[in-house]
C-alpha positions in Angstrom: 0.0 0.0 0.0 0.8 3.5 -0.6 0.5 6.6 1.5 -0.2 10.1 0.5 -0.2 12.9 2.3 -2.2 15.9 1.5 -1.1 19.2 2.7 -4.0 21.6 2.1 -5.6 24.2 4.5 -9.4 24.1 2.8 -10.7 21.4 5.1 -13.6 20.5 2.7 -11.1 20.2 -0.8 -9.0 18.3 1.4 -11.7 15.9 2.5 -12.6 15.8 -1.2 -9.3 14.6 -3.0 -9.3 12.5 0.3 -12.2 10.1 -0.9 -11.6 10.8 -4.5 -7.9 9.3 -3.8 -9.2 6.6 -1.5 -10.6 4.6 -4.2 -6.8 3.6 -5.3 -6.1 1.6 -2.8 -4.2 4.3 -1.4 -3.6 5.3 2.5 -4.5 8.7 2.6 -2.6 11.1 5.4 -4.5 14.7 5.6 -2.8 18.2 7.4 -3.6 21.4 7.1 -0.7 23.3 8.0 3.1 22.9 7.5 3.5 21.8 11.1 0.7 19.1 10.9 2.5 17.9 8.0 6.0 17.9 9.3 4.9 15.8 12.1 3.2 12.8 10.0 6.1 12.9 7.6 8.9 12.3 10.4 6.7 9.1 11.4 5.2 7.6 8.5 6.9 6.7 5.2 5.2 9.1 2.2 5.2 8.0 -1.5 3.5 11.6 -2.3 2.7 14.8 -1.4 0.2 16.7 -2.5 1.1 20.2 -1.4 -1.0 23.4 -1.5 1.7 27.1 -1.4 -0.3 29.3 0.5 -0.9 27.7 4.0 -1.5 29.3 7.7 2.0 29.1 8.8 4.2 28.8 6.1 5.0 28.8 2.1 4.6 25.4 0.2 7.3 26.6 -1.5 9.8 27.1 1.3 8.2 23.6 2.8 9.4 21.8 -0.8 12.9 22.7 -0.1 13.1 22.0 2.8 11.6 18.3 1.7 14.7 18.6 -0.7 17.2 18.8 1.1 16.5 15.3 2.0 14.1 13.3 0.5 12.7 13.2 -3.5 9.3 12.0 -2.5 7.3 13.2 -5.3 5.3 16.4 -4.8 2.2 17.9 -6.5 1.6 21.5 -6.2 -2.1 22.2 -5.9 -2.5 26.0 -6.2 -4.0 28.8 -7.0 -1.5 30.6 -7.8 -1.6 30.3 -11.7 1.0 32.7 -13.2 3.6 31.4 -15.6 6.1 32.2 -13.1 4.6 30.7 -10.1 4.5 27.2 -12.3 8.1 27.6 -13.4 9.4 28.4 -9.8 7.2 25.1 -8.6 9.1 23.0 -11.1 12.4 24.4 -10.4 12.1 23.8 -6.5 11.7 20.2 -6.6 7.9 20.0 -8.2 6.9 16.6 -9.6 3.5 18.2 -11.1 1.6 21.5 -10.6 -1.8 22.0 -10.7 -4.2 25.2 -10.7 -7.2 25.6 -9.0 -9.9 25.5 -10.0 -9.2 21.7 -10.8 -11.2 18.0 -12.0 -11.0 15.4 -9.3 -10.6 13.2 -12.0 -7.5 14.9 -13.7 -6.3 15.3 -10.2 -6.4 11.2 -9.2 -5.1 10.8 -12.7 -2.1 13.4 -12.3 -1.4 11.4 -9.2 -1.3 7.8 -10.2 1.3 9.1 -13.4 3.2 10.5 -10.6 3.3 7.4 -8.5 4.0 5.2 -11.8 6.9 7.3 -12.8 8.2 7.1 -9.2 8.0 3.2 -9.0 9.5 2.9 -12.4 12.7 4.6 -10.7 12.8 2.8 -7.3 14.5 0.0 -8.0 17.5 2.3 -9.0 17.4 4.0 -5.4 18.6 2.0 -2.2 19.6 2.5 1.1 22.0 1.3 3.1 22.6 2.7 6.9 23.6 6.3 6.4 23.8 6.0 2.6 21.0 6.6 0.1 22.4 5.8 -3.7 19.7 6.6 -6.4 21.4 5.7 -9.4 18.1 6.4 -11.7 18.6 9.9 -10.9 22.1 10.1 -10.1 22.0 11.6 -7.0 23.4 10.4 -4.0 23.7 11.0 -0.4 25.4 10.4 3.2 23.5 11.3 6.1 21.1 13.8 3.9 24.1 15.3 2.6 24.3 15.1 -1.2 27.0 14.0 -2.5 29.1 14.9 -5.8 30.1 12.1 -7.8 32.3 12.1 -11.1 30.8 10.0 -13.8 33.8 7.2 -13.8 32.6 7.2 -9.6 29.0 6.7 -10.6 29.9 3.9 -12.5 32.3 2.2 -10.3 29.9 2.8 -7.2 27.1 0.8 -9.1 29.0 -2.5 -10.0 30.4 -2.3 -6.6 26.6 -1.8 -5.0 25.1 -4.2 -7.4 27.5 -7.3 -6.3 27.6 -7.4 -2.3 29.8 -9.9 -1.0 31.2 -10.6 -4.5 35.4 -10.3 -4.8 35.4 -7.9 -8.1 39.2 -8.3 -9.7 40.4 -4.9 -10.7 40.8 -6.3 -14.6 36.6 -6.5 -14.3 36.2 -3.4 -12.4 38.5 -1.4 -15.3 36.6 -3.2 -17.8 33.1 -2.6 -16.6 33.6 1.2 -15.5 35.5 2.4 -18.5 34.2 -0.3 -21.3 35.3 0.6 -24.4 38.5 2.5 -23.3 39.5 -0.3 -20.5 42.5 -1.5 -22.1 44.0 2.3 -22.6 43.2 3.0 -18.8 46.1 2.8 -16.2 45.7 0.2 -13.4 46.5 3.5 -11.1 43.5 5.3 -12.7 41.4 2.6 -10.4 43.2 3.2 -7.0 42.7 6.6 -7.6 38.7 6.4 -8.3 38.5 3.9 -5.3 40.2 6.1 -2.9 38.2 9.4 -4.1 35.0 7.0 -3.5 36.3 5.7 -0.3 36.8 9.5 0.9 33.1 10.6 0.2 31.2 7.6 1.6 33.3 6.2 4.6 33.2 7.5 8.2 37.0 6.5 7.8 38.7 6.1 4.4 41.8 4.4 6.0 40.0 1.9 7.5 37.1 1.2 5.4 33.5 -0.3 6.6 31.9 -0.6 2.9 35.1 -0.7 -0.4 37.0 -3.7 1.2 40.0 -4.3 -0.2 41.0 -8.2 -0.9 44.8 -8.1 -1.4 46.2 -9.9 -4.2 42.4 -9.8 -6.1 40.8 -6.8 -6.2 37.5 -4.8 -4.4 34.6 -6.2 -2.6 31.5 -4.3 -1.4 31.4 -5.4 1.9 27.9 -4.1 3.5 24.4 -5.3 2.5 21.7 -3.8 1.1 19.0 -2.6 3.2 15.4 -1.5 1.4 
C-alpha cells in the first residue's frame, strides 16, 4: 500500500481529494498546515505529497525545499497561484507536477497515479544502506542527507560495486566494466585513484574502510548489504 499525504488548508477540498484518492487503494494522510505535516512525515513513510503554497504558517514553496534537502518523494503542487512564473518556480524547487485551482478530481487522481508510476518505475535504481542513500536512476546520492558529488567514472564504479555485495570484483573486471570501451587504454593507477576518491566521500574512515574492502592480491569487494 501506498500513502499520500495531503497538505491543504481548505478542510472541505482536502476531504474531497481524500475520498476521490481513497478509491486507489491508497492510504490517505490529511494536514492542514506545514506543522501538521511535518509531524506525520517524520513518522510515517510518504510516496507523495500533495502540497498546496499558501498555507496558515508557512509557504509550500519554502516547505518543498526544505523536503529537498533530504528526500525526493514526489510532490504535487495544488495552487491557485496560476502565473507562468509561479508554475516555473514550482518546477524548479523540486515539483513533480503543478496543478491550478480551479481543478477536475478526475484529472487530479489521474495526475497522481502518473506520478506514482513514474516514481515506482525509478525505485528499483534508489537504495539505502545505513547512512547511505544511492539513487542511481537519478544520479543523486547522499550520506547522512548530505548530497553528494560524484564524477561519472565514480558513478559507475559505485554501481558494479553496489550491485555485487559480497562478491570479490578483480580490478581487470572493475576497469573493464567502468571504463568499457576504453578499459584497455586506462592505467591500473586510474582505479586506486577512483576507489580512494569513492572511499573519501562515503566512509566514516577512508583508511580503514567499513563498505570498499579491499581483498589483497584480487581486487575490491562491497562489503555491506543492502538494506530497502
Amino acid at each position: 500500500m501506498r500513502t499520500l499525504l495531503i497538505v491543504e488548508d481548505d478542510r472541505s477540498l482536502n476531504k474531497g481529494i481524500a475520498l476521490t484518492l481513497s478509491q486507489n487503494d491508497l492510504i490517505i494522510k490529511q494536514a492542514y498546515d506545514i506543522a501538521a505535516a511535518e509531524q506525520i512525515v517524520s513518522s510515517h513513510k510518504i510516496d507523495l505529497i500533495i502540497l498546496d503554497i499558501n498555507l496558515p504558517d508557512g509557504s509550500g514553496l519554502d516547505y518543498c525545499v526544505k523536503i529537498r534537502r533530504t528526500s525526493q518523494t514526489p510532490i504535487i503542487f495544488l495552487t491557485a497561484n496560476d502565473m507562468e512564473p509561479d508554475i516555473v518556480t514550482g518546477f524548479e524547487l523540486g515539483a513533480d507536477d503543478y496543478i491550478t485551482k480551479p481543478f477536475s478530481l478526475m484529472v487530479l487522481r489521474a495526475r497522481v497515479m502518473a506520478v506514482l508510476r513514474r516514481a515506482e518505475h525509478h525505485s528499483g535504481d534508489k537504495i539505502t544502506i545505513g547512512p547511505l542513500t544511492f539513487d542511481f536512476g537519478k544520479m543523486e546520492y547522499y550520506r547522512n542527507n548530505r548530497q553528494l558529488v560524484l564524477s561519472k567514472t565514480e558513478q559507475k564504479l559505485l554501481k558494479i560495486l553496489v550491485a555485487n555485495p559480497g562478491n570479490i570484483l578483480t580490478r581487470e573486471q572493475l576497469i573493464d566494466k567502468t571504463w568499457s570501451q576504453d578499459a584497455e587504454f586506462v592505467d591500473e593507477n586510474a582505479l586506486s585513484v577512483a576507489i580512494k576518491r569513492l572511499r573519501a566521500k562515503i566512509e566514516d574512515e577512508p583508511s580503514s574502510p567499513k563498505y570498499i574492502k579491499t581483498i589483497y592480491g584480487l581486487g575490491y569487494m562491497w562489503a555491506e548489504g543492502q538494506h530497502p
